[in-house]
N, C-alpha and C positions, 0 to 999 in steps of 0.2 A: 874434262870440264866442258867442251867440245860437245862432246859425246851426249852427258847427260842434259845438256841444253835441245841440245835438237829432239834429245826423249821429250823432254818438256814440249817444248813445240809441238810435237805430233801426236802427243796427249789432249792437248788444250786444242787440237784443232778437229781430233774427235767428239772430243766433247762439246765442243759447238755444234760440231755435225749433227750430234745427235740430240741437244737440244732443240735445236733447228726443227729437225724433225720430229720433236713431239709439241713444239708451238708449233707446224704446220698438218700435224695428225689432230692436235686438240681442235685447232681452228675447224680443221672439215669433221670432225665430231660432232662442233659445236651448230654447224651449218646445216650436217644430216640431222641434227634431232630437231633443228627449229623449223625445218623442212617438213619433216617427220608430223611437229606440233601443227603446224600452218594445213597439213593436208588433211589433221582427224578431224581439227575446229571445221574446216572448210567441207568437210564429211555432213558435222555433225548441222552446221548451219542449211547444208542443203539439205537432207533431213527434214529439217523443221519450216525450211519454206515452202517443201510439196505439201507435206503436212496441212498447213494452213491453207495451201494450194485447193488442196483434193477435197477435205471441209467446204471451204467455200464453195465447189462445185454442189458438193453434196445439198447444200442448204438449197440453190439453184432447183437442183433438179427436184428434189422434194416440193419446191411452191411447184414447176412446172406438172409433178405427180399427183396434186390436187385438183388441177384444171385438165385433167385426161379423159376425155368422154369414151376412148374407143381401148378395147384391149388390146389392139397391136399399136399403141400409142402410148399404154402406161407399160408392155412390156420393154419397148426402146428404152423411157427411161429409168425403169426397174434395173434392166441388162448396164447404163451407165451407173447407174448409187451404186451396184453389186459390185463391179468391176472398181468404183471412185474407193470404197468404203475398204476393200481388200488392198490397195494401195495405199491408204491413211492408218491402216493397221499396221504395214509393212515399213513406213517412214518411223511410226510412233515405236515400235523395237528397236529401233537404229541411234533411239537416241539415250544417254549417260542419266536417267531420271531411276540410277537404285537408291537416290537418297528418297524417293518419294513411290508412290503404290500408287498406279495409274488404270486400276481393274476397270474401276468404271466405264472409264473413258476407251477401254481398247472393249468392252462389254455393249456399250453404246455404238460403236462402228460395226461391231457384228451385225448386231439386230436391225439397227437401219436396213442393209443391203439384202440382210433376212427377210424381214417384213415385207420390203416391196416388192420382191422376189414370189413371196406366197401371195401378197396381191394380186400379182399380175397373173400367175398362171391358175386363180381361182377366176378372172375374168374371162382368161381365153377359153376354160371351161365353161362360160357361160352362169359364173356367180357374180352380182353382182354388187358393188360395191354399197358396204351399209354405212351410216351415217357413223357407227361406231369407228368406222375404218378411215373414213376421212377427217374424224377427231383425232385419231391415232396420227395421221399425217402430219396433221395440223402440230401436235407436241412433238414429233420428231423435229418437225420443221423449225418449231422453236428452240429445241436443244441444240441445231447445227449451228443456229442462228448466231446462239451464246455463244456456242463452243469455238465458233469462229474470231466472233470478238474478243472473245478471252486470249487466245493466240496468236490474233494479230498484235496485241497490247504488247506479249510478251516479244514478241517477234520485234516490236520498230526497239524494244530494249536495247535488244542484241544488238541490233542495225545501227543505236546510237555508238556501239564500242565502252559501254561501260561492265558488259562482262561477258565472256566467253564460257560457250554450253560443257567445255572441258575442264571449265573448273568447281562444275557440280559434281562431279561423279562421285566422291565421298560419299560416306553415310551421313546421316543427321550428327548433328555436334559435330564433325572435324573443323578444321579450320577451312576446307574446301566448300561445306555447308554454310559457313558464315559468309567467302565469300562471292558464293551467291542464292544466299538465301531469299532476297527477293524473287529472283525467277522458280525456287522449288517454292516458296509459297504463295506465288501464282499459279505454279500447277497442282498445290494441292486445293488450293478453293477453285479450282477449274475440277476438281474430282470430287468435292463438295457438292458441288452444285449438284450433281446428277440425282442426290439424296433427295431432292425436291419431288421430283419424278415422279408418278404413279409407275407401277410392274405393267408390262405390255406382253399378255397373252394374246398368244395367237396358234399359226398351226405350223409353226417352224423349229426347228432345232434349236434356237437361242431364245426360243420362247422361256420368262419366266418361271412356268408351270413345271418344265423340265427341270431344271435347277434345284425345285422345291420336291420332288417327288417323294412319295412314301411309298412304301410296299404295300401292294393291295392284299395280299394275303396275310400281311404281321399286324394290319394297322389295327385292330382291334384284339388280336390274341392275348393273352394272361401273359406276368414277365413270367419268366422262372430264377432261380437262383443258382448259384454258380456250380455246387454240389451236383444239383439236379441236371444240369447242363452237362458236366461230368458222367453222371450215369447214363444222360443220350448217347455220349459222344463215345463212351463203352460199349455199348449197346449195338452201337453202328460199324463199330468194327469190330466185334467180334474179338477175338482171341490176342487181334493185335493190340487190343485196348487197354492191356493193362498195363500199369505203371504209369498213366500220363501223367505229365506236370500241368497245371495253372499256370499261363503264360500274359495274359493281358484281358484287360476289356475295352475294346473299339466303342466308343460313343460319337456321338455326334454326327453319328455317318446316316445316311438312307437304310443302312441294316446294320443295328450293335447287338454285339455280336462278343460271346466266350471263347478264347484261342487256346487250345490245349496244345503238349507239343510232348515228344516219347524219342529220345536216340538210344538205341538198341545196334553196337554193331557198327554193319555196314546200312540198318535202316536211318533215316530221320524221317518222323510219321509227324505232322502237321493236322490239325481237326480244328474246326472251327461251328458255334454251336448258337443261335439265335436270339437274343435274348427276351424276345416277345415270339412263344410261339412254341419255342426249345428243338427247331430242326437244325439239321446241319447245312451248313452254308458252301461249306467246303472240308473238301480232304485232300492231301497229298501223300506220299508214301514215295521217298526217292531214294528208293533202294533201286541201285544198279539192275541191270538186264542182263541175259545172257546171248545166246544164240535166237534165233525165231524157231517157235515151232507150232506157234498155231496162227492162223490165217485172219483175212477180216472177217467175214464170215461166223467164224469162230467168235470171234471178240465181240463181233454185235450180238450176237446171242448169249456171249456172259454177262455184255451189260447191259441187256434186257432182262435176263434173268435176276443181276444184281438189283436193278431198281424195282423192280415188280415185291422181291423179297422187302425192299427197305419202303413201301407204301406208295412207291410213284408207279401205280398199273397205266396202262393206255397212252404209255409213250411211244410214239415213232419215231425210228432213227431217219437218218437224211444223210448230212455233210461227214467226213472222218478225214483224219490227218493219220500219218504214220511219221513215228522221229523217233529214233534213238532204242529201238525197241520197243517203242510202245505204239497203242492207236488211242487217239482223242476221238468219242465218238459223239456228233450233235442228237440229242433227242429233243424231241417237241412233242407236247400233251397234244392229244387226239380225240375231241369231242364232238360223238357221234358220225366220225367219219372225217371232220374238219380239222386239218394240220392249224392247232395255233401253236404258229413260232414265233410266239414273245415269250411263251412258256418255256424257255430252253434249261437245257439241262447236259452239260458236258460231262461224263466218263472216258478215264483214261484206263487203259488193260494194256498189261506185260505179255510181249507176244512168244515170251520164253515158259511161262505157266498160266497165262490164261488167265492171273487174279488181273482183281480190281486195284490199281494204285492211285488213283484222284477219281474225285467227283468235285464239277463246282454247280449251283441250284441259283444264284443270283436271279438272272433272270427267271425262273419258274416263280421263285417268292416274289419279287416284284410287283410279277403280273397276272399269277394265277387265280383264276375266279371260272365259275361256271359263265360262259355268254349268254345273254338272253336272246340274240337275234343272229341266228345263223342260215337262214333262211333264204335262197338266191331270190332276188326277184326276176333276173331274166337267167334262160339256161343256157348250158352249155354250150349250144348251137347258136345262142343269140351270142353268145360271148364273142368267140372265136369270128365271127366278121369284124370285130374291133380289132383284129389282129395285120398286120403286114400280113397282103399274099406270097411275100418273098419268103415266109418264115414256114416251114414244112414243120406243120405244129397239132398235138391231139390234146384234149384233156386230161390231165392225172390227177382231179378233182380239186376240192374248193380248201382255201387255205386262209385263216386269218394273219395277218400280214402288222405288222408297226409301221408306219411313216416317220419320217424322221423327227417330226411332234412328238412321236412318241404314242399319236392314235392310231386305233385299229381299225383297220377295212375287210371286209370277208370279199375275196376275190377267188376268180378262178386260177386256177396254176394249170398251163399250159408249157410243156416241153418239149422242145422241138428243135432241127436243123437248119442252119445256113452257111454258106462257104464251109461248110467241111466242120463246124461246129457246132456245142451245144449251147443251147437256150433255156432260162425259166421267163415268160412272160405272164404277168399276174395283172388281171382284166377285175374291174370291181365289178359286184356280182348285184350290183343295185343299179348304177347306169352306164356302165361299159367303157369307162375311162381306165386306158391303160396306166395301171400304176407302177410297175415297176420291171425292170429289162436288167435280169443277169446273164453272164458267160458265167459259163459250167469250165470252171478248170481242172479236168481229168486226168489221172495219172497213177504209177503206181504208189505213191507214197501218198494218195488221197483225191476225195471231192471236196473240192472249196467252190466258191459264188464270189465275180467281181461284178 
């Protein structure tokens, strides 16, 4: 009796132990996750007050980038909107806003820092500013203006304590949207708004005109039908071409386009076919490699041989990767002597037989057209004092070039040495403003350009 008493006892006094310890393991569960909760809010709330922070600067410097007489004046504060505008991007991904599509607004902070960016280094060139440009300021200036008040509004929300940015993160309809539905639709007429907007072309990479682009060589060509795209895309390869299936049609894109597709084995062949125009857009062919046995050398002369057969004469190769047994090699259209590399055109060749396994032509369709002005106005010699005399540099002749607008420049292409490396510097060929400075990265598995 003894006996099983004291069992008892020392039963029941485990079991408190270990209760004990799961009401003091729950308690700091309970403590780390509201810790845990306390530090995202406290994330997300800082977040949103640089946010409004960096905005307000922006609006700042924008009135001060209207009142800029001098170009080392609008580039200071060009170099702060750049810098303010790539940190208001960086706060606005930080924060739980998937119940809401915020393009606009993270679209609008690009182009700000964009714009004033290409203002200021078309001043330091000695362009100056047109009245079109300081209308432009003027509607940035007004959008910061908004965009700020619209976020301060929602911001003194938060700041009152009636709801925390952690309990948006839901989608629309959960019960996380409902409740805080007022601040997701404040930020959805805060993304509203931008719709008021006029498009703001200009010569920068977030320029509207990019966005909307057509292919200069499709925009007018006949459709063709899918059959017909069919017998191209036979046509274009030859023996491997048969049997392909009908696999989709791409609309809506900058080039749609017919997807054929063929497995055979250890091939899978991939063909894609234009649908204004009927060229091939792309091919792949990922059948396995073997050992190497033909050179680079070799493989740019297949796949000069290969494009000259399939309609594209007067290409020059340039850049080439090697991977896996294969080599990617860059070609660019060559009119009358003039490298334009907007016109690109990539082939891949297997370095075990020397075929052609890919071709992509995007950029050639795009941009292809005869130029009508290729013509230097100052030479060679006038060029090259535009250049660093640090840079031990000759001519390798004139090249039409893209900016990141996406316009073309004809410049000189000069290649040359410094500390023990290589250079392409490209001089424009109309008033000798250096437009663009690569490092050649050479090696055996290829030439690329940073």
């Amino acid at each position: 009796m003894e006996k099983t008493k004291s069992i008892n006892i020392w039963l029941y006094s485990i079991l408190g132990a270990a209760l004990l310890i799961v009401f003091f393991w729950g308690a700091a569960m309970q403590r780390s996750a509201k810790a845990l909760e306390n530090s995202v809010e406290n994330n997300y709330n800082r977040a949103f007050h640089d946010l409004v922070s960096y905005i307000d600067d922006i609006d700042t410097q924008l009135t001060k980038a209207q009142l800029a007489s001098s170009p080392a004046q609008l580039a200071s504060i060009s170099s702060d909107i750049f810098r303010e505008s790539a940190e208001a991007k960086s706060c606005l991904g930080q924060l739980p806003t998937s119940g809401v599509q915020l393009d606009n607004t993270a679209k609008f902070l690009s182009q700000v820092g964009d714009y004033t960016y290409v203002l200021s280094q078309g001043a330091i060139n000695g362009t100056e500013i047109s009245d079109e440009a300081y209308d432009n300021l003027a509607s940035l200036n007004e959008r910061a203006a908004s965009l700020h008040g619209a976020l301060s509004d929602i911001e003194d929300e938060l700041y009152s304590g009636g709801i925390k940015l952690s309990e948006i993160t839901d989608a629309p309809g959960s019960g996380a949207r409902a409740a805080g539905s007022d601040i997701l639709t404040d930020l959805e007429n805060v993304e509203k708004s931008f719709d008021e907007y006029p498009a703001l072309i200009y010569d920068g990479p977030f320029s509207e005109h990019i966005e909307n682009r057509e292919s200069i060589m499709l925009k007018n060509a006949p459709q063709i039908t899918r059959s017909e795209a069919q017998r191209r895309a036979e046509e274009f390869l030859g023996a491997k071409g048969r049997d392909l299936k009908f696999e989709s049609l791409s609309e809506n894109t900058a080039i749609e386009s017919y997807a054929f597709r063929k497995t055979d084995g250890d091939s899978d062949i991939s063909i894609s076919v234009t649908k204004n125009g009927g060229y091939i857009l792309y091919y792949l062919d990922n059948t396995d490699t073997g050992e190497e046995k033909y050179g680079i050398d070799e493989a740019i002369s297949a796949a000069s041989e290969f494009l000259t057969a399939r309609g594209f004469p007067n290409m020059t190769d340039s850049y080439y990767e090697k991977h896996g047994g294969t080599a990617t090699i860059n070609f660019a259209y060559s009119q009358d002597g003039v490298v334009c590399y907007s016109d690109l055109i990539k082939v891949r060749v297997a370095l075990d037989t020397g075929s052609i396994t890919g071709f992509e032509a995007k950029g050639y369709l795009m941009n292809h057209t005869e130029r009508q002005d290729v013509v230097p106005a100052l030479s060679a010699e006038e060029a090259r004092q535009h250049i660093s005399a640090r840079l031990d540099a000759a001519p390798s002749g004139l090249a039409v070039i893209p900016k990141d607008s996406m316009q073309e420049v004809l410049c000189y292409e000069f290649h040359g040495t410094f500390m023990d490396k290589n250079f392409l510097v490209y001089v424009n060929a109309a008033n000798g403003r250096e437009e663009k400075i690569f490092l050649l990265i050479e090696s055996e598995d290829g030439i690329l350009t940073v």
